[in-house]
TORKOL-4160 file (C-alpha; in steps of 0.2 Angstrom, whole numbers, padded with zeros to 4 digits, m for minus):
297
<pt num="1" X="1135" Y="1126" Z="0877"/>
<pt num="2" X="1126" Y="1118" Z="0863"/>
<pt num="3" X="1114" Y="1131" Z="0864"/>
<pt num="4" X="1124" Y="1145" Z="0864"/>
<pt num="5" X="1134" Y="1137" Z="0848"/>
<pt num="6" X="1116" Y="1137" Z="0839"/>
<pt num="7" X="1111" Y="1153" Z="0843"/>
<pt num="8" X="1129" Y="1159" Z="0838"/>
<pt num="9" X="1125" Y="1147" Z="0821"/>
<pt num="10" X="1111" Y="1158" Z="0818"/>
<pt num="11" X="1115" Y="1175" Z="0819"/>
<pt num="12" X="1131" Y="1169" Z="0809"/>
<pt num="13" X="1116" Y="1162" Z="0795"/>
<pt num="14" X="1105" Y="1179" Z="0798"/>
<pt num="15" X="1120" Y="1191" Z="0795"/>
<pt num="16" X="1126" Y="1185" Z="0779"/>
<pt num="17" X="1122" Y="1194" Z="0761"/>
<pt num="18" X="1122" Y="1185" Z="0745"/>
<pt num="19" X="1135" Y="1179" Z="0736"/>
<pt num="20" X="1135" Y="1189" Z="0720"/>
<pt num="21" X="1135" Y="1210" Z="0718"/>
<pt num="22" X="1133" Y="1221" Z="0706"/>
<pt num="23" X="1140" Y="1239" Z="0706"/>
<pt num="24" X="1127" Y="1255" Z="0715"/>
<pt num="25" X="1120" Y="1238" Z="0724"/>
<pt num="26" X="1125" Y="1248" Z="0742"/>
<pt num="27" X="1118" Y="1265" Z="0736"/>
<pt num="28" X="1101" Y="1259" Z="0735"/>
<pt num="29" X="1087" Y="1273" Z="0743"/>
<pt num="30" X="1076" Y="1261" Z="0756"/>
<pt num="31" X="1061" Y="1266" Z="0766"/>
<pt num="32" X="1059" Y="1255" Z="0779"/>
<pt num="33" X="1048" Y="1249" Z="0794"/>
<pt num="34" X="1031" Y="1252" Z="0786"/>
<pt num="35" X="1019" Y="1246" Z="0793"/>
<pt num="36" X="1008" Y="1234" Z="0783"/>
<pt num="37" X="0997" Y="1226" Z="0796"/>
<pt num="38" X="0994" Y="1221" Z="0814"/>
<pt num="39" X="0990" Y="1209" Z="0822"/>
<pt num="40" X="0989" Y="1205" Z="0839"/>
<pt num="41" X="0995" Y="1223" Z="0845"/>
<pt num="42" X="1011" Y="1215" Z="0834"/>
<pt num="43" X="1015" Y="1225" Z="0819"/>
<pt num="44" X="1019" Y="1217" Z="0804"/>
<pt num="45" X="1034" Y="1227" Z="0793"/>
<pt num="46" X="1040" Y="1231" Z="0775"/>
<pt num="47" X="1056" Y="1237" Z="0769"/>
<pt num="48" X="1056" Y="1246" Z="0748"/>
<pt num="49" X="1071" Y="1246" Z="0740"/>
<pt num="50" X="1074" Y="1259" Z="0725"/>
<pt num="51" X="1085" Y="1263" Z="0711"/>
<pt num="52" X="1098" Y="1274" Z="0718"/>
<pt num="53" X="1092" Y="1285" Z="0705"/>
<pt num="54" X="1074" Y="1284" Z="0707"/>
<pt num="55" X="1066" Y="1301" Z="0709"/>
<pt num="56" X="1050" Y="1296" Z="0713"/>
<pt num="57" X="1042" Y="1300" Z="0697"/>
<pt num="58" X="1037" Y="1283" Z="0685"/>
<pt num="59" X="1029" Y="1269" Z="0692"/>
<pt num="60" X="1041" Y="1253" Z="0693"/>
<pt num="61" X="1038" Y="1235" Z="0692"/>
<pt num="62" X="1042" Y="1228" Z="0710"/>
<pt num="63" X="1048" Y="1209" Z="0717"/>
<pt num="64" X="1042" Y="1203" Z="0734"/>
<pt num="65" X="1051" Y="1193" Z="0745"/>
<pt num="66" X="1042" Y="1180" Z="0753"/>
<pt num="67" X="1054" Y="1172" Z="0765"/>
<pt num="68" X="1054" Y="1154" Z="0772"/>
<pt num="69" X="1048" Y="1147" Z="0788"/>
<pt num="70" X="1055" Y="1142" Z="0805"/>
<pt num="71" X="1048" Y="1145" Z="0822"/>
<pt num="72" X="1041" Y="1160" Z="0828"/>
<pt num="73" X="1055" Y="1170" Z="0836"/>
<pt num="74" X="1068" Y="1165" Z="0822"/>
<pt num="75" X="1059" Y="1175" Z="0808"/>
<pt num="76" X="1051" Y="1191" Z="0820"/>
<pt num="77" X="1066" Y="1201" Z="0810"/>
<pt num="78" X="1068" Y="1192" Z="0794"/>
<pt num="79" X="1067" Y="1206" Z="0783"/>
<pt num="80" X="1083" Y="1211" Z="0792"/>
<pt num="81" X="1093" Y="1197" Z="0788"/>
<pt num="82" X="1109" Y="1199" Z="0775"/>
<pt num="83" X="1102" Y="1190" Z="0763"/>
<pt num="84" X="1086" Y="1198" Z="0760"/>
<pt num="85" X="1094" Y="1216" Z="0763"/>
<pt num="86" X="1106" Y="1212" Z="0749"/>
<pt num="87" X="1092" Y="1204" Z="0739"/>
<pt num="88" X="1082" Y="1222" Z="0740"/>
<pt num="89" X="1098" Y="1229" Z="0734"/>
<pt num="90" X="1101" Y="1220" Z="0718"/>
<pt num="91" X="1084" Y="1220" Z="0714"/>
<pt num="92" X="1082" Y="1238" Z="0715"/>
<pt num="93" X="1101" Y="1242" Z="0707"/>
<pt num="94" X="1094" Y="1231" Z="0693"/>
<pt num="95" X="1082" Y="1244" Z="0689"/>
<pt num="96" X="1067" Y="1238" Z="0699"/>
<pt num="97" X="1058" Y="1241" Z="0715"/>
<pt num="98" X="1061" Y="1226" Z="0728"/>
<pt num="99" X="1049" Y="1224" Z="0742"/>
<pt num="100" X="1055" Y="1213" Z="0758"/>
<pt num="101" X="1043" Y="1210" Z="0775"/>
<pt num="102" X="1039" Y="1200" Z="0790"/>
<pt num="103" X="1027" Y="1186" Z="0788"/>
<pt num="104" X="1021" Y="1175" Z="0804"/>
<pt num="105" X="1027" Y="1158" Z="0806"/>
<pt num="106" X="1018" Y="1141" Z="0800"/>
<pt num="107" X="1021" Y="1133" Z="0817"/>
<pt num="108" X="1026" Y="1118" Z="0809"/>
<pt num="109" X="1011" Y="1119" Z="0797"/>
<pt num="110" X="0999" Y="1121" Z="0811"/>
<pt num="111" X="0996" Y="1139" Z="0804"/>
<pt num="112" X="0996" Y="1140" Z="0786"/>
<pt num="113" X="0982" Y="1150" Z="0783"/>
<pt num="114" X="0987" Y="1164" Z="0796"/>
<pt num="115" X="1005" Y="1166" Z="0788"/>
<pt num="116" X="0997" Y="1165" Z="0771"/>
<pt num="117" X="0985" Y="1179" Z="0774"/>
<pt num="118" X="1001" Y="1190" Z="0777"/>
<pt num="119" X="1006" Y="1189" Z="0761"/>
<pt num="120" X="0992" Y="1193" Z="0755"/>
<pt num="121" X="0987" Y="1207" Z="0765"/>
<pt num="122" X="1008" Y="1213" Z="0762"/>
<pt num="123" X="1001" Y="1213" Z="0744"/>
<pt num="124" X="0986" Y="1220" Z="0743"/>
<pt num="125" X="0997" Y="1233" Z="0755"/>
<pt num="126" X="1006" Y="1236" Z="0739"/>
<pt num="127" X="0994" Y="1238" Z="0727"/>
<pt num="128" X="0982" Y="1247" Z="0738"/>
<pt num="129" X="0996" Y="1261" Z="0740"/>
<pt num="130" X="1005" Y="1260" Z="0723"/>
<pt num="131" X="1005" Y="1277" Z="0720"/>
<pt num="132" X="1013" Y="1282" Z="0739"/>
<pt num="133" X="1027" Y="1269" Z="0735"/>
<pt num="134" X="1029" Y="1271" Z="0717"/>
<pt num="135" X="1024" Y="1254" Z="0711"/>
<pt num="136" X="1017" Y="1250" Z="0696"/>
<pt num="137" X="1002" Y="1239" Z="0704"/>
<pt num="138" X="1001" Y="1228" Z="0689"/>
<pt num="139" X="1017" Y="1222" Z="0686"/>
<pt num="140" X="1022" Y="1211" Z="0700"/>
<pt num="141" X="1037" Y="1197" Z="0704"/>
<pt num="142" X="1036" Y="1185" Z="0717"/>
<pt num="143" X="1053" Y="1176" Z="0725"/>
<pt num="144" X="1051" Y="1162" Z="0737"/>
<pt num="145" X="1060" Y="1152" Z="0746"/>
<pt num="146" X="1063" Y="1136" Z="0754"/>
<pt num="147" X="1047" Y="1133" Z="0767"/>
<pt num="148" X="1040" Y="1150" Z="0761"/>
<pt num="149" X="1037" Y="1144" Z="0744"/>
<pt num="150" X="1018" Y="1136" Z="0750"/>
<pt num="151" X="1013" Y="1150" Z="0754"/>
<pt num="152" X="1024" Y="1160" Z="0740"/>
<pt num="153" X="1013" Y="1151" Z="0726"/>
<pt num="154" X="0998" Y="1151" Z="0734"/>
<pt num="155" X="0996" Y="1172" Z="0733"/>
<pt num="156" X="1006" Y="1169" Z="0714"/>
<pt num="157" X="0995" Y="1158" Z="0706"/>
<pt num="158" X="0978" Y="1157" Z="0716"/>
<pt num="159" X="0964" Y="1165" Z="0708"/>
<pt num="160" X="0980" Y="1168" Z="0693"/>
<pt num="161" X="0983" Y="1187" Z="0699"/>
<pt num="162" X="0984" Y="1195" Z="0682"/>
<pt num="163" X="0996" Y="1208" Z="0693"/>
<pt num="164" X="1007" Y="1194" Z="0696"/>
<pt num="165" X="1021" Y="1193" Z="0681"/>
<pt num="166" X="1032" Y="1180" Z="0685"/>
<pt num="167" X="1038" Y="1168" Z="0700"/>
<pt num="168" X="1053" Y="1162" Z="0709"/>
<pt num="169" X="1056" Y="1149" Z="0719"/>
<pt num="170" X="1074" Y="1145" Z="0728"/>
<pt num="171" X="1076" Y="1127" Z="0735"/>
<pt num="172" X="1056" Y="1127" Z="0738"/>
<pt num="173" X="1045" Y="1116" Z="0745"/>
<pt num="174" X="1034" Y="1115" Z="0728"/>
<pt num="175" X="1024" Y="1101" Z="0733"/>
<pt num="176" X="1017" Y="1103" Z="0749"/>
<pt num="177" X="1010" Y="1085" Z="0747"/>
<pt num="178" X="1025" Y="1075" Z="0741"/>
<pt num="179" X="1036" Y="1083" Z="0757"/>
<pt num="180" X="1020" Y="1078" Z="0769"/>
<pt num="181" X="1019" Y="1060" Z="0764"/>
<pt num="182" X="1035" Y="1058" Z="0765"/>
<pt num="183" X="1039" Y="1067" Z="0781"/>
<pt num="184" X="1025" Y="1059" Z="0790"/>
<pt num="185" X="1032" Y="1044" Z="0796"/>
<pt num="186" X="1047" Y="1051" Z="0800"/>
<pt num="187" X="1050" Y="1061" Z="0818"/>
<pt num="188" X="1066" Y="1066" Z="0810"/>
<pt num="189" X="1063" Y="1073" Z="0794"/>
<pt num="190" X="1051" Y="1088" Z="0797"/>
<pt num="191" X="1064" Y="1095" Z="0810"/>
<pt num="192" X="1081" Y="1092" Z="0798"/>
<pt num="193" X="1070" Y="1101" Z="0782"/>
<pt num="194" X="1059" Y="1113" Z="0793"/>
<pt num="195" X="1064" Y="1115" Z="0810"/>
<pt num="196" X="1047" Y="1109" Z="0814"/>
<pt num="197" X="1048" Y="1096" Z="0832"/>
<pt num="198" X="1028" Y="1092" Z="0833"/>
<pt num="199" X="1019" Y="1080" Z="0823"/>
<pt num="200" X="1013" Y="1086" Z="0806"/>
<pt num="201" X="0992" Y="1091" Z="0807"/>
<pt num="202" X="0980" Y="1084" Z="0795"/>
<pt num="203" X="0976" Y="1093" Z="0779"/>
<pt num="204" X="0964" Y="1087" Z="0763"/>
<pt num="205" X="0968" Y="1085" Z="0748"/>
<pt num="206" X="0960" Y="1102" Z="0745"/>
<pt num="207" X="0972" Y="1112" Z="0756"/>
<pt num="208" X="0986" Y="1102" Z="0749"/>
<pt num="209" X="0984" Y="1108" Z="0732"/>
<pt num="210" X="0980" Y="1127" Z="0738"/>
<pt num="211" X="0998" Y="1126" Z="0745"/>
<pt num="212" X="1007" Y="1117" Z="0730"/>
<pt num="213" X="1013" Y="1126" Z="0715"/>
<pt num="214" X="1012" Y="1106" Z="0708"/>
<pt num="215" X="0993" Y="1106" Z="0707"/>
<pt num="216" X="0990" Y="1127" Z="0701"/>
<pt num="217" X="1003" Y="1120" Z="0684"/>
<pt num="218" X="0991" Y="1103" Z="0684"/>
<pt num="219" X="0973" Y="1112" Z="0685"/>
<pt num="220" X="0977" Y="1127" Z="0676"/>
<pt num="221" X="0972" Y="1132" Z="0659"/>
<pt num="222" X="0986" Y="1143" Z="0651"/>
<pt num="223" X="0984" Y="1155" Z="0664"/>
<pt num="224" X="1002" Y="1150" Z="0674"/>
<pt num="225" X="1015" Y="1165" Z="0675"/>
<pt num="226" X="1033" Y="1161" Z="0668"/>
<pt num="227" X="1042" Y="1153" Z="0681"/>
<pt num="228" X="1063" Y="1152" Z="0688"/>
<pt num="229" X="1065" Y="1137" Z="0699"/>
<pt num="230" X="1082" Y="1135" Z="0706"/>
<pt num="231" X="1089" Y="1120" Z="0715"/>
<pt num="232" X="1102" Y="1115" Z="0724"/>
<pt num="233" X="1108" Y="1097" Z="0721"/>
<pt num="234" X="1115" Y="1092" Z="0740"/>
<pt num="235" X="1099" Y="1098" Z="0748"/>
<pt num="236" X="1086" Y="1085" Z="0756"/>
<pt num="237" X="1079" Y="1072" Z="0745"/>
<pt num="238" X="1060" Y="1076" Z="0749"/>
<pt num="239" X="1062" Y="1094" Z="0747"/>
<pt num="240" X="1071" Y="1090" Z="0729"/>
<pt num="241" X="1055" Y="1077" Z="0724"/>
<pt num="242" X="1043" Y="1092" Z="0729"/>
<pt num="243" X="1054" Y="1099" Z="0713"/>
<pt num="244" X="1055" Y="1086" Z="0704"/>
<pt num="245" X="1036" Y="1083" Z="0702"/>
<pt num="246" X="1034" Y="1103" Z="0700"/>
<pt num="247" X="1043" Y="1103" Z="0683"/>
<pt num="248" X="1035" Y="1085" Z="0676"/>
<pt num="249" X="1019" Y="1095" Z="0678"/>
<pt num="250" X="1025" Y="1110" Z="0670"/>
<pt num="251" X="1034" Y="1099" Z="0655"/>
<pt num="252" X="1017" Y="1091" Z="0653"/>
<pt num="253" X="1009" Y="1106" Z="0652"/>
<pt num="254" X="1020" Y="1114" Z="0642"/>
<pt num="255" X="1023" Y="1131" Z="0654"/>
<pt num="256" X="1035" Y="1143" Z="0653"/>
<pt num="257" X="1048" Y="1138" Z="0665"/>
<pt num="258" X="1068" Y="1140" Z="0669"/>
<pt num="259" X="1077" Y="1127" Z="0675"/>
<pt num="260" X="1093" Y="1130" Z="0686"/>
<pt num="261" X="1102" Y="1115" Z="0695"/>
<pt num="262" X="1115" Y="1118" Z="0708"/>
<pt num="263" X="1124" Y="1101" Z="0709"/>
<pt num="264" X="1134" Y="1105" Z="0722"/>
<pt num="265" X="1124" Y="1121" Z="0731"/>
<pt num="266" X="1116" Y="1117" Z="0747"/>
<pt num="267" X="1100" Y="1123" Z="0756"/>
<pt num="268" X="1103" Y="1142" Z="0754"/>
<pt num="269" X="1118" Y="1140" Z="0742"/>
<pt num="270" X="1114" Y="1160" Z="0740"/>
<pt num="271" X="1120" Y="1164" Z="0756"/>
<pt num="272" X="1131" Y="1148" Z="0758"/>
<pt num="273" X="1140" Y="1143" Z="0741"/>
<pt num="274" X="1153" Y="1156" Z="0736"/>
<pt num="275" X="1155" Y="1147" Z="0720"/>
<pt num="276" X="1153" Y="1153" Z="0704"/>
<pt num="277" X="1138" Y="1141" Z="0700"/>
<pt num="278" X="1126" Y="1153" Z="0714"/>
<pt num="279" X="1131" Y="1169" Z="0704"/>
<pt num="280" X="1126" Y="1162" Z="0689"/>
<pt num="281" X="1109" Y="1158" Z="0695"/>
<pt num="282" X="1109" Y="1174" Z="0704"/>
<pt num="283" X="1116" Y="1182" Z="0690"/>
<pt num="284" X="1102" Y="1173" Z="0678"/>
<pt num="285" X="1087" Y="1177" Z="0692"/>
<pt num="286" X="1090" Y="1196" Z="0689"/>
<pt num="287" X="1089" Y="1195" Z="0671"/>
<pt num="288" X="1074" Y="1182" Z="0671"/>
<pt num="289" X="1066" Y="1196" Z="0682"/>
<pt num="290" X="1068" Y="1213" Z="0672"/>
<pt num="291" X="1064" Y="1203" Z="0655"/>
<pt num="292" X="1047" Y="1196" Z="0661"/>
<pt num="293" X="1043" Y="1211" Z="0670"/>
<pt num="294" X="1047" Y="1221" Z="0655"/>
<pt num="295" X="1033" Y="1209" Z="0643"/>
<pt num="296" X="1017" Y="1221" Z="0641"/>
<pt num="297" X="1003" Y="1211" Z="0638"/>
């Protein structure tokens, strides 16, 4: 029974769009199911979401979706789930091109590198194939989320993409290193913030700071896109002190960044706040997004 009651919590989760619209949301045009890699024999998917009106002429800037983590056959169908098929909708009835796809599991960090390579083979996809999809290769958004966003900043701000315009992170995992010391020595912790059961691996100091968004603002010269981070004020503690220490770095290094707290909003407040406060920072991540990828440098 409890099983059955967590699988029913799930699909409950999966099926639920965002809590904000906007009018021609529904009409979007979407081509979906293209493949953007295989692995394995398993192939990899993409949905693109378009203006209702897009005719297939101008190139668009576009915003990938890099979606959080859990276990293996939780996210074979993310790019599925309401909230991201309502994300590819306001995004592309706010003018731009929204791209959402399938990325492999972490396995409870035990496979960092192998998700992480999805993301970027989903964008070198993209930009490889610009002109078939009607992206503008060089003007990129990234938007991450929760466990995702490791591997969300990493392809953002590795190397400082100069395709990559702007970021943002939903109630992210920012510091890969403040929520691993803290969810070390805890058997509890990992599994409440990740859905992760098995002991954390071992990383260096030199894969933490590939996977925090925290030491890319610390080390980096000027070179840091403008950033939204968003979070939600009920979610757990060591998820918040990733965040915390994300936006001492950026003060300190006087980065573009935006602010948004949800005091009451909880993990997902997206999907799970109805509240005014989550349209208003839903409301505020669309126009963050068309202004910056407006800029030409």
């Amino acid at each position: 029974m409890e099983e059955q009651k967590n699988l029913a919590e799930q699909e409950d989760l999966i099926s639920k769009p965002v809590v904000y619209a906007i009018p021609f949301m529904e009409e979007a045009t979407v081509q979906m199911d293209i493949v953007y890699k295989t692995v394995d024999e398993n192939e990899l998917k993409m949905d693109v979401y378009y203006p209702s009106d897009y005719e297939g002429e101008a190139r668009l800037p576009a915003v990938i979706f890099v979606h959080g983590d859990g276990p293996p056959a939780f996210l074979k169908d993310a790019k599925d789930w309401g909230c991201y098929v309502s994300w590819g909708q306001l995004v592309a009835a706010s003018g731009l091109i929204a791209v959402t796809f399938n990325h492999r599991s972490t396995e409870g960090l035990t496979r960092l590198y192998e998700a992480a390579s999805d993301v970027d083979d989903l964008i070198s996809y993209v930009r490889d194939n610009s002109g078939m999809l009607g992206i503008d290769a060089d003007v990129l958004g990234i938007w991450t989320c929760s466990a995702g966003s490791p591997i969300g900043f990493r392809a953002a701000l590795r190397n400082a993409p100069p395709y990559v315009r702007c970021v943002v992170s939903y109630y992210g995992i920012t510091d890969l290193k403040v929520y691993y010391e803290s969810s070390a020595g805890s058997q509890e912790e990992p599994a409440e913030v990740h859905g992760v059961e098995q002991p954390l691996p071992t990383f260096t100091d030199e894969v933490f700071d590939e996977f925090s968004a925290t030491a890319y603002v610390s080390k980096g010269s000027g070179n840091i896109p403008p950033m939204l981070i968003a979070r939600a004020g009920l979610d757990h503690p060591v998820l918040n002190a990733s965040i915390d220490r994300l936006l001492v770095a950026a003060i300190a290094k006087n980065s573009s960044i935006d602010f948004m707290n949800h005091p009451k909003g909880h993990h997902g407040f997206d999907v799970e706040d109805d509240n005014e406060r989550s349209r208003e920072i839903i409301r505020a991540t669309l126009e963050f997004l068309k202004t910056q990828m407006a800029r030409r440098e």
